[in-house]
Backbone atoms as SQL, in Angstrom:
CREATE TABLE atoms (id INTEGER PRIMARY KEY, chain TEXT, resi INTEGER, resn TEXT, atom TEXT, x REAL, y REAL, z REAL);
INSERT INTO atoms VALUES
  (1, 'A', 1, 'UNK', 'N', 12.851, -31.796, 27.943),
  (2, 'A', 1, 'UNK', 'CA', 11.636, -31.457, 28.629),
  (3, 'A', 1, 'UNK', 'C', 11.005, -30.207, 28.025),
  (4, 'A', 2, 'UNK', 'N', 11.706, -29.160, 27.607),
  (5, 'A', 2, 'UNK', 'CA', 11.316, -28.142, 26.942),
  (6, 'A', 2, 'UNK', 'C', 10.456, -28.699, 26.193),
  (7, 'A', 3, 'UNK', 'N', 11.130, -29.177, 25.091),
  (8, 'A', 3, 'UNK', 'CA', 10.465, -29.545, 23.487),
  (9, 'A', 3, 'UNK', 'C', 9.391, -30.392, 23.786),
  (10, 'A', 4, 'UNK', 'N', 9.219, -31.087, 25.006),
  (11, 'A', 4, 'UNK', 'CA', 8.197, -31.684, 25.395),
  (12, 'A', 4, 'UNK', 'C', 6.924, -30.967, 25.384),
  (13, 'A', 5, 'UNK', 'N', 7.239, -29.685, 26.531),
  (14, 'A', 5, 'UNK', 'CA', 5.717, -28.960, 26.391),
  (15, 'A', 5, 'UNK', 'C', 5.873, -27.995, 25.241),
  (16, 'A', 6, 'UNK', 'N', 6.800, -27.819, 24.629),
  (17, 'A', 6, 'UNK', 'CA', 6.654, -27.079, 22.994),
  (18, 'A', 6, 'UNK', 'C', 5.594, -28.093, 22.036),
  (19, 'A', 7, 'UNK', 'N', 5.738, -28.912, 22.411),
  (20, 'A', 7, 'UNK', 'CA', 5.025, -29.852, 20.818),
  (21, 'A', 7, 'UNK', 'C', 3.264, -29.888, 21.479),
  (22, 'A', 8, 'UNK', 'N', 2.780, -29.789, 23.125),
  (23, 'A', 8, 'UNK', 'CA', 1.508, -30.132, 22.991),
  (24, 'A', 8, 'UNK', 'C', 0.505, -28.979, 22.365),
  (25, 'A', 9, 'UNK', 'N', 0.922, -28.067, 21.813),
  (26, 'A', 9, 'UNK', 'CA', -0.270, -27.216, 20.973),
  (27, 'A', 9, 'UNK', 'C', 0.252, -28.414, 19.776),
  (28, 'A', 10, 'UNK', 'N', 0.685, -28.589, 19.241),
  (29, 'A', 10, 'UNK', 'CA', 0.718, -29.383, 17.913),
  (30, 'A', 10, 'UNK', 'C', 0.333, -30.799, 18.057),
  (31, 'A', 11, 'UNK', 'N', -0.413, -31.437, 19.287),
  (32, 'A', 11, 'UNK', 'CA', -0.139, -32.222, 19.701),
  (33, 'A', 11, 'UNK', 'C', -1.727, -32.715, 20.022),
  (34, 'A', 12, 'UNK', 'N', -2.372, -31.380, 20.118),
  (35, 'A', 12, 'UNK', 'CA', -3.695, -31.730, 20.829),
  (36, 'A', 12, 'UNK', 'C', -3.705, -31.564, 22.976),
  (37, 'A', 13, 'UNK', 'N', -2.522, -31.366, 22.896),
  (38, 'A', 13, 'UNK', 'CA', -2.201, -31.283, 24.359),
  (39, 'A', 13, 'UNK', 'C', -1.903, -32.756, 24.794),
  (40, 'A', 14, 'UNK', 'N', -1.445, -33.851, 23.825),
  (41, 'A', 14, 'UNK', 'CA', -1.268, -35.132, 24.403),
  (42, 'A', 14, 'UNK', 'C', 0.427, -35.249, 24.061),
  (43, 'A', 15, 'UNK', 'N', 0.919, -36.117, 24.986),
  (44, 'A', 15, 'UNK', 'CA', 2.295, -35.937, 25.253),
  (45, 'A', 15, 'UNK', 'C', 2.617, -36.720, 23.829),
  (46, 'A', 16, 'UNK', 'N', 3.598, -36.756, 23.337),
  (47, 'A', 16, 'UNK', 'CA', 4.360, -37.215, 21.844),
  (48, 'A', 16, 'UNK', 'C', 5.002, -38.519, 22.454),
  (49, 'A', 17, 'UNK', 'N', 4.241, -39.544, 21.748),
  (50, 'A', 17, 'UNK', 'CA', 4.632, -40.667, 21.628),
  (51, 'A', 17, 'UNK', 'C', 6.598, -40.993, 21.741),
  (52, 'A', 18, 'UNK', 'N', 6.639, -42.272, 21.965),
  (53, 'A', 18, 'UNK', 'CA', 8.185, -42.292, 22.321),
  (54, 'A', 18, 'UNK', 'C', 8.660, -42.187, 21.198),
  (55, 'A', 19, 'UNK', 'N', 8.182, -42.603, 20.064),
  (56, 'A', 19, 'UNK', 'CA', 8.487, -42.718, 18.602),
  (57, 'A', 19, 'UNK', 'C', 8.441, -41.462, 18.099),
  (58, 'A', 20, 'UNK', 'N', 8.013, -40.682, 18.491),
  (59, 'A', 20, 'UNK', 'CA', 8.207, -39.126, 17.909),
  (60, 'A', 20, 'UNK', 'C', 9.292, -38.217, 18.344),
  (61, 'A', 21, 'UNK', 'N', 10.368, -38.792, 19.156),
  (62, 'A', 21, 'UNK', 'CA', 11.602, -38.291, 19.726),
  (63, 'A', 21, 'UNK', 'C', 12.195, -37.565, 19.231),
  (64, 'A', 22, 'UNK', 'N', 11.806, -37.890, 17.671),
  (65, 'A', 22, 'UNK', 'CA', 12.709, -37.119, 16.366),
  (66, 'A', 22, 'UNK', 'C', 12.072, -35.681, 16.606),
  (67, 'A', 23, 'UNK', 'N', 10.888, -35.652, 16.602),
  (68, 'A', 23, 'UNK', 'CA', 10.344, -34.426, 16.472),
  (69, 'A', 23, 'UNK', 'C', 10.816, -32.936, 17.695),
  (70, 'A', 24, 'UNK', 'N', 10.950, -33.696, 19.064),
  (71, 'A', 24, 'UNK', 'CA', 11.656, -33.156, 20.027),
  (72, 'A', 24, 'UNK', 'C', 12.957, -32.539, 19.729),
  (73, 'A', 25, 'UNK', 'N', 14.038, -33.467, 19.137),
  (74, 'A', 25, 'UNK', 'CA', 15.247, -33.002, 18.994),
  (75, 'A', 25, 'UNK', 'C', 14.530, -32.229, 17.593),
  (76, 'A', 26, 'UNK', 'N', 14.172, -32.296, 17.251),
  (77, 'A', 26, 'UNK', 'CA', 14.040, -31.041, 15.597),
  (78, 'A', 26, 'UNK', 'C', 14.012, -29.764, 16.510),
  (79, 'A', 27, 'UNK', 'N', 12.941, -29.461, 17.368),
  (80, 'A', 27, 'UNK', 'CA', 12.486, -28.508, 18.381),
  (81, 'A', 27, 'UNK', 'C', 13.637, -27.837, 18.801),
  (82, 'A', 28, 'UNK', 'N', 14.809, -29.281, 19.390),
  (83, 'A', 28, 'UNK', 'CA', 15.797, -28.589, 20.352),
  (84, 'A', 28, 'UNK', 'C', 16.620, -28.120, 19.162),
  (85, 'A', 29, 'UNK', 'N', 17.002, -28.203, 18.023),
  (86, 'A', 29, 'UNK', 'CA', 17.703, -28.507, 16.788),
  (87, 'A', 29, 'UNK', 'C', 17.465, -27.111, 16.544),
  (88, 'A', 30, 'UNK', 'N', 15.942, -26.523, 16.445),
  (89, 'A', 30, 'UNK', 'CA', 15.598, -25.336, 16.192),
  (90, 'A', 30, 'UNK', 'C', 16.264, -24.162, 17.342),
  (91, 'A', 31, 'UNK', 'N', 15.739, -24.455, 18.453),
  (92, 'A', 31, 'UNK', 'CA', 16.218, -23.514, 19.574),
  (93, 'A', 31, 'UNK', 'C', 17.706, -23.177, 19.610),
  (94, 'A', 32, 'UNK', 'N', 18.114, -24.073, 19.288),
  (95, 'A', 32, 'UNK', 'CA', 20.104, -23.916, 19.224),
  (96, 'A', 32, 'UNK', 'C', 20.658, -23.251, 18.615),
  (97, 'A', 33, 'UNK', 'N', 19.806, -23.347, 16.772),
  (98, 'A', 33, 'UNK', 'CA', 19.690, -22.639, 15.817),
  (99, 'A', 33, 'UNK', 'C', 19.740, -20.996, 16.215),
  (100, 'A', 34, 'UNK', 'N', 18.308, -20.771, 16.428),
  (101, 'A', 34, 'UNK', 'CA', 18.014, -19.299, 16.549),
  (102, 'A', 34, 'UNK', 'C', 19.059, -18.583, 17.608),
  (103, 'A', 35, 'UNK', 'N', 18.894, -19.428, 19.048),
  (104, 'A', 35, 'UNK', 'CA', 19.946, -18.951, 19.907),
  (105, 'A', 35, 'UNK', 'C', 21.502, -18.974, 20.023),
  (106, 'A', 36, 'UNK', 'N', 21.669, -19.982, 19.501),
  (107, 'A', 36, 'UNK', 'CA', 23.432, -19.833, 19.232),
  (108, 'A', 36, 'UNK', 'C', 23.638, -19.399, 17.988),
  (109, 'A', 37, 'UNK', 'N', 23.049, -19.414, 17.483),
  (110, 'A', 37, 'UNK', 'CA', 23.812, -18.876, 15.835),
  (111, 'A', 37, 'UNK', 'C', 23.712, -17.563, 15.662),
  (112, 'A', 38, 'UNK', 'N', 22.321, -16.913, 16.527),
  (113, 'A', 38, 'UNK', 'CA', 22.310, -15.459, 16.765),
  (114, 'A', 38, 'UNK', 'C', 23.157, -14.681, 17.315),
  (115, 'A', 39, 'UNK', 'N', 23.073, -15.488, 18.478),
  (116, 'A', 39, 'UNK', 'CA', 24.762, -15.052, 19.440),
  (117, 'A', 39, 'UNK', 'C', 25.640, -15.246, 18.682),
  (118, 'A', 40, 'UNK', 'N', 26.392, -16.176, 18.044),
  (119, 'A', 40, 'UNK', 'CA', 27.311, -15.775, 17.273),
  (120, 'A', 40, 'UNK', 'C', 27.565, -14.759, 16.415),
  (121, 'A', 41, 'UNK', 'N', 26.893, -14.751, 15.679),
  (122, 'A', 41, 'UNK', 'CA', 26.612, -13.352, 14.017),
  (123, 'A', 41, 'UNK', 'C', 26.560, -12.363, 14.751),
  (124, 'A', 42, 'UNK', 'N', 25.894, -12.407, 15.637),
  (125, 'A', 42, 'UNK', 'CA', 25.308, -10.579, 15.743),
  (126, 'A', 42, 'UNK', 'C', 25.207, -10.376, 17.039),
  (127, 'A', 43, 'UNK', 'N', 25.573, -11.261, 17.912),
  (128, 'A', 43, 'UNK', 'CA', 25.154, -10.777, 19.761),
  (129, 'A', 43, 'UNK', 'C', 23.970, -10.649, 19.798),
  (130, 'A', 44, 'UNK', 'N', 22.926, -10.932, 19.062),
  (131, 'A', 44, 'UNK', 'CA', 21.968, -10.761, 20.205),
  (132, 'A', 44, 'UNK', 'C', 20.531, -11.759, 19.671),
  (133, 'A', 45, 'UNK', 'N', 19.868, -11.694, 19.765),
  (134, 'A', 45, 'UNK', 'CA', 18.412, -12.290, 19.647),
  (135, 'A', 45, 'UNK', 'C', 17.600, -11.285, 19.466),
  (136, 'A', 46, 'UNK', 'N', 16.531, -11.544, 18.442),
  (137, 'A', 46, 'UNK', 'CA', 15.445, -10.425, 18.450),
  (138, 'A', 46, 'UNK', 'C', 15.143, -9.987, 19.620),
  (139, 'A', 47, 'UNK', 'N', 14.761, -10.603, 20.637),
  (140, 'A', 47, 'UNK', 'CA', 14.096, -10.066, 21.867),
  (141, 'A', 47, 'UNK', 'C', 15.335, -9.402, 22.837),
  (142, 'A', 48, 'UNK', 'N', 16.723, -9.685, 22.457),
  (143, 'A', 48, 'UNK', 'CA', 17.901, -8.726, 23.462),
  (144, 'A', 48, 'UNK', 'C', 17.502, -7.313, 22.742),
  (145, 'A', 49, 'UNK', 'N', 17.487, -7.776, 21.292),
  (146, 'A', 49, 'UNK', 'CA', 17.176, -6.368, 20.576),
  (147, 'A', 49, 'UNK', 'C', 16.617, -5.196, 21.228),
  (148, 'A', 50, 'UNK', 'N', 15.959, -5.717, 21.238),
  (149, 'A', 50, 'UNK', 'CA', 13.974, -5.205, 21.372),
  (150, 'A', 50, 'UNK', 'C', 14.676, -4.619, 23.035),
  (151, 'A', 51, 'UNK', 'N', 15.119, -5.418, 23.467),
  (152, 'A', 51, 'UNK', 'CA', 16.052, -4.840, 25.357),
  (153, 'A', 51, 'UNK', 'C', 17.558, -4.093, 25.120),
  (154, 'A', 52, 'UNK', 'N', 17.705, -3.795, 23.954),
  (155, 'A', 52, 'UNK', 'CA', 19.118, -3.358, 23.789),
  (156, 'A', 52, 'UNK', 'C', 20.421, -3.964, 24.364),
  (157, 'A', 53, 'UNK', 'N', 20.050, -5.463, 24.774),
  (158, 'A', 53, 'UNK', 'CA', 21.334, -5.947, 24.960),
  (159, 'A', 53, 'UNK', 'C', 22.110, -6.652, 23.972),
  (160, 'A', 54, 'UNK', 'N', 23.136, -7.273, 24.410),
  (161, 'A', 54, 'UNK', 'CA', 24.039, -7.888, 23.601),
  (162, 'A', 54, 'UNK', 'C', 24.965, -9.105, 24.036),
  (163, 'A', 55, 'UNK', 'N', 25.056, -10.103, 23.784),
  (164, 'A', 55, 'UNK', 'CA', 26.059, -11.547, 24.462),
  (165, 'A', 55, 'UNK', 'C', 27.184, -10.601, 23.929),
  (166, 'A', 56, 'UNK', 'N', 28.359, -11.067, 24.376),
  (167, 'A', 56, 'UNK', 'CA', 29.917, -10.583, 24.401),
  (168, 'A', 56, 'UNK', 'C', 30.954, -11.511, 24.911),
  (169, 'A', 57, 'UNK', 'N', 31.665, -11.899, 24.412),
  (170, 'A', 57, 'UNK', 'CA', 32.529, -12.996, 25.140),
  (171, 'A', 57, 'UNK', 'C', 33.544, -11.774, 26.034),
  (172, 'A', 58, 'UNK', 'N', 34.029, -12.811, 27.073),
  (173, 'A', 58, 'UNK', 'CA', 34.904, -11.809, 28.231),
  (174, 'A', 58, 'UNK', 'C', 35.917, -10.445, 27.155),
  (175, 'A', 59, 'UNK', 'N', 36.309, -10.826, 26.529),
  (176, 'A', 59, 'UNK', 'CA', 37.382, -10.210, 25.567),
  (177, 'A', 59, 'UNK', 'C', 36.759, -9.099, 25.143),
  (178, 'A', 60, 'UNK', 'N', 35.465, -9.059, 24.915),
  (179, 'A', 60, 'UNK', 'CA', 34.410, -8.016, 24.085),
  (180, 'A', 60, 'UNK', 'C', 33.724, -8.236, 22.840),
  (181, 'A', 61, 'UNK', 'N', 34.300, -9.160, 22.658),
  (182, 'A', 61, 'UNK', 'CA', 33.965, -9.302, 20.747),
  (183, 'A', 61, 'UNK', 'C', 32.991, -10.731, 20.870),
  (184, 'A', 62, 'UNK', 'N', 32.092, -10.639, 19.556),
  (185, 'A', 62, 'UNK', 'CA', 31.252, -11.851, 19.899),
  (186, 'A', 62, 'UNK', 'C', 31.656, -13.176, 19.874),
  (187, 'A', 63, 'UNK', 'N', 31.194, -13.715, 20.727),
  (188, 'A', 63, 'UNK', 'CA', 31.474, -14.972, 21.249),
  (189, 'A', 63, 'UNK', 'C', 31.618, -15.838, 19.859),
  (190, 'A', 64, 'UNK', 'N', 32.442, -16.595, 19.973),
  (191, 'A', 64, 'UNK', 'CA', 32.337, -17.876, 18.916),
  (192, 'A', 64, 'UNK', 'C', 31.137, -18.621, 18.986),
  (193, 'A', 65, 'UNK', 'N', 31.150, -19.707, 17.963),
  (194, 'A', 65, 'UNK', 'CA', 30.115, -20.574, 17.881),
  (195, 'A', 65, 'UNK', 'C', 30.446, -21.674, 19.042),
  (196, 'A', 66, 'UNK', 'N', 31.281, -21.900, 19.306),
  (197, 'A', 66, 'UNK', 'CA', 30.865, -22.259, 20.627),
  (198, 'A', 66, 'UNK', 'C', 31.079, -22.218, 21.751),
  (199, 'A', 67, 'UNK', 'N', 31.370, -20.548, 22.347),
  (200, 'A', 67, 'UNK', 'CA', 30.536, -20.652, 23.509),
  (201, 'A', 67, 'UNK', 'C', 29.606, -19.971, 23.046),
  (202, 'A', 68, 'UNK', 'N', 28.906, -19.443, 21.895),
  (203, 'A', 68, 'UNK', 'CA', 27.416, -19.294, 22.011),
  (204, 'A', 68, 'UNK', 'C', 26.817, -21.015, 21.806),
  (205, 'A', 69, 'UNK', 'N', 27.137, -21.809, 21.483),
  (206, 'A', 69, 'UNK', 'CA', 26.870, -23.642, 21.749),
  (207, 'A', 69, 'UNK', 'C', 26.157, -23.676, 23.419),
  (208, 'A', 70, 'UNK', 'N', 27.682, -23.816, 23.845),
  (209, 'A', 70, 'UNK', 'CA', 27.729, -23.654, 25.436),
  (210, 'A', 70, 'UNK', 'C', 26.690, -22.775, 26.201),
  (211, 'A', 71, 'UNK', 'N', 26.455, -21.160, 25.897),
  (212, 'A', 71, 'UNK', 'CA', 25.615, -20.942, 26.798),
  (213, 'A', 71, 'UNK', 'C', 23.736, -21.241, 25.794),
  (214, 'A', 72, 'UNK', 'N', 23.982, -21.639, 24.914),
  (215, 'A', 72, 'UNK', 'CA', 22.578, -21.841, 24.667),
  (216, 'A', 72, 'UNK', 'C', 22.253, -23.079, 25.014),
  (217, 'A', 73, 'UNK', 'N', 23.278, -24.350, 25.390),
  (218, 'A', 73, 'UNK', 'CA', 23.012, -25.186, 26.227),
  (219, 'A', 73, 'UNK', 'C', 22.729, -24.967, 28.125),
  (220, 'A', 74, 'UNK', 'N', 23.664, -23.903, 28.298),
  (221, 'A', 74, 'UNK', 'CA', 23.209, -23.842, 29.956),
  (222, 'A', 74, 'UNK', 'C', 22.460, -23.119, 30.331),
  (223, 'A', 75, 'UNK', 'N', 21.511, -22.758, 29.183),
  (224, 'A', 75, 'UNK', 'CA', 20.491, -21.240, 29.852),
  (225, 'A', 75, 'UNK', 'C', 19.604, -22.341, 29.919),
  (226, 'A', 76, 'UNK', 'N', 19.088, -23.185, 29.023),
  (227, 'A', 76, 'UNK', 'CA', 17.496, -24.141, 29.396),
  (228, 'A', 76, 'UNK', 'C', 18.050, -24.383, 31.221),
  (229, 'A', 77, 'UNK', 'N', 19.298, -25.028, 31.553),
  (230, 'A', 77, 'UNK', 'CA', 19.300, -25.501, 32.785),
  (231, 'A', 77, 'UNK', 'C', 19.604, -24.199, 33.822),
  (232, 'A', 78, 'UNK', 'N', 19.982, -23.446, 33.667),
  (233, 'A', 78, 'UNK', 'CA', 19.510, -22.096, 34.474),
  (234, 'A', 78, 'UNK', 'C', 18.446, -21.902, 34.902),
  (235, 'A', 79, 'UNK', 'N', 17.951, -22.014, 33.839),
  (236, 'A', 79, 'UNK', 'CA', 16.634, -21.172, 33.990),
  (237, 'A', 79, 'UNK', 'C', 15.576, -22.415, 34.760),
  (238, 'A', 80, 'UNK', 'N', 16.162, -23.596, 34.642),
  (239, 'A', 80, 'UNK', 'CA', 15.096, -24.722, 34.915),
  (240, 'A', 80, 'UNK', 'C', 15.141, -25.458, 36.335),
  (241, 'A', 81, 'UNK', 'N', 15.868, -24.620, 36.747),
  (242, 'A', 81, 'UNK', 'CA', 16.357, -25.160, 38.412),
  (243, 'A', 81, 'UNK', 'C', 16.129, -24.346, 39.542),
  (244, 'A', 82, 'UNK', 'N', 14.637, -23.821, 38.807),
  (245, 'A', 82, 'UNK', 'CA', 13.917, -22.961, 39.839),
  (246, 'A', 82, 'UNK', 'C', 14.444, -21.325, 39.355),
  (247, 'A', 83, 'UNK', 'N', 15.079, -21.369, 38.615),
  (248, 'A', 83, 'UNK', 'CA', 15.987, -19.962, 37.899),
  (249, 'A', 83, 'UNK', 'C', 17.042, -19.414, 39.149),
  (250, 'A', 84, 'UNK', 'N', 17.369, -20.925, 39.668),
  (251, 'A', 84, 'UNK', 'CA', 18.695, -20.186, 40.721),
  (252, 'A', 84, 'UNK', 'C', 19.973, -20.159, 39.909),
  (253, 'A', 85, 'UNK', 'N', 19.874, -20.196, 38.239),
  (254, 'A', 85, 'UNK', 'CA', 21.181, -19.894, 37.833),
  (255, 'A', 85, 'UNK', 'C', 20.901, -18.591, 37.043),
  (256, 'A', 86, 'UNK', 'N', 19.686, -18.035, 37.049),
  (257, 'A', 86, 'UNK', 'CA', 19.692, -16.533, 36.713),
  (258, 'A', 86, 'UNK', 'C', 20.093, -15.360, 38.361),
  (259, 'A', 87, 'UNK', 'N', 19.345, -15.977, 39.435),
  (260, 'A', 87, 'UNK', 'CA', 19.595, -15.393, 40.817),
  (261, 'A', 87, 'UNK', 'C', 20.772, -15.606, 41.040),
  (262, 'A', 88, 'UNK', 'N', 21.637, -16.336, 40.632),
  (263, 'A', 88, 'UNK', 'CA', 23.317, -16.212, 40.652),
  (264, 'A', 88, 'UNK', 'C', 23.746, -15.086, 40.270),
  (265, 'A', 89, 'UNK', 'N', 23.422, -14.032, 39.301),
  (266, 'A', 89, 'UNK', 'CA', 23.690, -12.637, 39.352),
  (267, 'A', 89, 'UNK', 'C', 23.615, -11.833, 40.463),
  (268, 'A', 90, 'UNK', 'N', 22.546, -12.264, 40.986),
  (269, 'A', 90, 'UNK', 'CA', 22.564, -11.069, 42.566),
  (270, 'A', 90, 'UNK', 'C', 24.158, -11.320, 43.642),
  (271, 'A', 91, 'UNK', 'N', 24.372, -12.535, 43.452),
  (272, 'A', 91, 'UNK', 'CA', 25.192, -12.967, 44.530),
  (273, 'A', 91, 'UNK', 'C', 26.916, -12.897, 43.209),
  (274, 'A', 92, 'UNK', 'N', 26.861, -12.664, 42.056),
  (275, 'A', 92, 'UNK', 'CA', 28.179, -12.887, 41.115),
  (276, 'A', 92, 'UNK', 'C', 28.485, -11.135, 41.576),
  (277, 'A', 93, 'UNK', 'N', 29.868, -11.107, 41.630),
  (278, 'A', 93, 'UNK', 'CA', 30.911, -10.003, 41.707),
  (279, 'A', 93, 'UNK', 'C', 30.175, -9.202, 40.873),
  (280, 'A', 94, 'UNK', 'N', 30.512, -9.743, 39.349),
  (281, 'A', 94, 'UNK', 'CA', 30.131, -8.619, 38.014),
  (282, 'A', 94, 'UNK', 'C', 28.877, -8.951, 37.492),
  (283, 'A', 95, 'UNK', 'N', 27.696, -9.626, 38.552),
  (284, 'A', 95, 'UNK', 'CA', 26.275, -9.602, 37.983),
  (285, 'A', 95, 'UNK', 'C', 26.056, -10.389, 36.872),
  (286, 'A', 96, 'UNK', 'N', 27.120, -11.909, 36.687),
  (287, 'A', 96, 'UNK', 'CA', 26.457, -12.289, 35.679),
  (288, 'A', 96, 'UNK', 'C', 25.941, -13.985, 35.866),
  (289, 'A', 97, 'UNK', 'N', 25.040, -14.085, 35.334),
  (290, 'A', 97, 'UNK', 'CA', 24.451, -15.372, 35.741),
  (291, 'A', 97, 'UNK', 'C', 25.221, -16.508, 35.679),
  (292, 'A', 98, 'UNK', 'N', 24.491, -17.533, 36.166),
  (293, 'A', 98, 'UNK', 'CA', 25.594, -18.739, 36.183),
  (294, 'A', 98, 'UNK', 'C', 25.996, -19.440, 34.457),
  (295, 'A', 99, 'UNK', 'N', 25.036, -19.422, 33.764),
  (296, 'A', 99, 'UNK', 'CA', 25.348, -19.435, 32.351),
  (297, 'A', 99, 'UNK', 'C', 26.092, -18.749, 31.996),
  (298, 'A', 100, 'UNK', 'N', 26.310, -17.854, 31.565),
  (299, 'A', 100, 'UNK', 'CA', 26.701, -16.465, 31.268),
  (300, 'A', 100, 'UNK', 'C', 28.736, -16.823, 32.025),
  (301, 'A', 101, 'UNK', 'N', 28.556, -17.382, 33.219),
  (302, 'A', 101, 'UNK', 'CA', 30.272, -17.552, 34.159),
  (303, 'A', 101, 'UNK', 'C', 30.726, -18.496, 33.320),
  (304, 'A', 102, 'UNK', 'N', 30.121, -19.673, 33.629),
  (305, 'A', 102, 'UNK', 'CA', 30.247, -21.164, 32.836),
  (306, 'A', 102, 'UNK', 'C', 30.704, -21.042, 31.159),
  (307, 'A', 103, 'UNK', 'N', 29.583, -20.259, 30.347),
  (308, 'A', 103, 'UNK', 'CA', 30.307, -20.273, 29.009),
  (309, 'A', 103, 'UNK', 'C', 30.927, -19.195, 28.707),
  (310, 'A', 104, 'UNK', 'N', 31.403, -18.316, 29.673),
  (311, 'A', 104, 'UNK', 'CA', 32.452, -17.140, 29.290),
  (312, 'A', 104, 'UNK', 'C', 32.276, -16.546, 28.260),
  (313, 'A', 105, 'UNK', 'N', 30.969, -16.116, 28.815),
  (314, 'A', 105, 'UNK', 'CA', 29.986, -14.327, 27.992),
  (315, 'A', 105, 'UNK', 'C', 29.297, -13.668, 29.035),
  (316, 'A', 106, 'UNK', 'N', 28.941, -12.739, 28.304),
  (317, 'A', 106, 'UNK', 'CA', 28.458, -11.755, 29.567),
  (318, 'A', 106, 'UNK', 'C', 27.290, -11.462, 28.495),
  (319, 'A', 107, 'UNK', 'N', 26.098, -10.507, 29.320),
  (320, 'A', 107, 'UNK', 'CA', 25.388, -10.065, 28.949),
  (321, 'A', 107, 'UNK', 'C', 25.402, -8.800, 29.160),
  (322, 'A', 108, 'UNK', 'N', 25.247, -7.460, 27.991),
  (323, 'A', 108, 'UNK', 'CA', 25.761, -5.997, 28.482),
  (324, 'A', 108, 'UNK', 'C', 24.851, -5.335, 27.898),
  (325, 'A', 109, 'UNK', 'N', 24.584, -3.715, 28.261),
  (326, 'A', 109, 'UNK', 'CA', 24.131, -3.079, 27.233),
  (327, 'A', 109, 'UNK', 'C', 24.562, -3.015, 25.738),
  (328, 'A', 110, 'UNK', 'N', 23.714, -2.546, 24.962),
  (329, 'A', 110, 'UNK', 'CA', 23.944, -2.175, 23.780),
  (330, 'A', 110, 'UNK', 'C', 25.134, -1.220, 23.210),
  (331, 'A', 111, 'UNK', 'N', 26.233, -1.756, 22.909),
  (332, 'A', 111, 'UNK', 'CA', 26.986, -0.351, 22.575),
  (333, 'A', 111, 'UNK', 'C', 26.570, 0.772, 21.656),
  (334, 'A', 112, 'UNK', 'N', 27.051, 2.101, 21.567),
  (335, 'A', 112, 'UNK', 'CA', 26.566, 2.587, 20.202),
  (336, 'A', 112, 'UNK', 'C', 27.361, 2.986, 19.635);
């Protein structure tokens, strides 16, 4: 559904034919890319940057490739269920979202 409304600027604003499916998964292909592979290498994403945070697996050290896999798969559905799996922080012990429990990382400040 993401990659759905990602493609209508390229699109003319008309939904992508069923036959263009390929083009969707390229989209999701991309997002997985930037977000899990970032989390892996380096903890973070340009934009944690830019916030001084950092992914961390429970242990401290950066997460493998996959649970950065894992939570770059459960943040689209976090975030897409009204964002009651980001408001799962208010109500989690150690404040961390329901993504974040599920693929066993946390989100922290920046160390220095």
């Amino acid at each position: 559904m993401v990659a759905g409304f990602a493609v209508l600027p390229f699109t003319g604003g008309r939904a992508v034919p069923a036959g263009a499916l390929w083009f969707q998964a390229y989209l999701l292909a991309l997002l997985w890319a930037y977000f899990a592979l970032s989390w892996w290498r380096i903890g973070r994403s340009v934009g944690a940057r830019a916030w001084r945070l950092e992914v961390r697996a429970r242990d401290g050290r950066l997460p493998s490739l996959a649970r950065a896999s894992l939570r770059a798969a459960l943040a689209p559905a976090s975030i897409g269920l009204f964002g009651l799996g980001l408001l799962w922080c208010l109500l989690d012990r150690e404040g961390q979202s329901a993504h974040d429990r599920l693929s066993g990382t946390q989100l922290l400040e920046e160390s220095k």
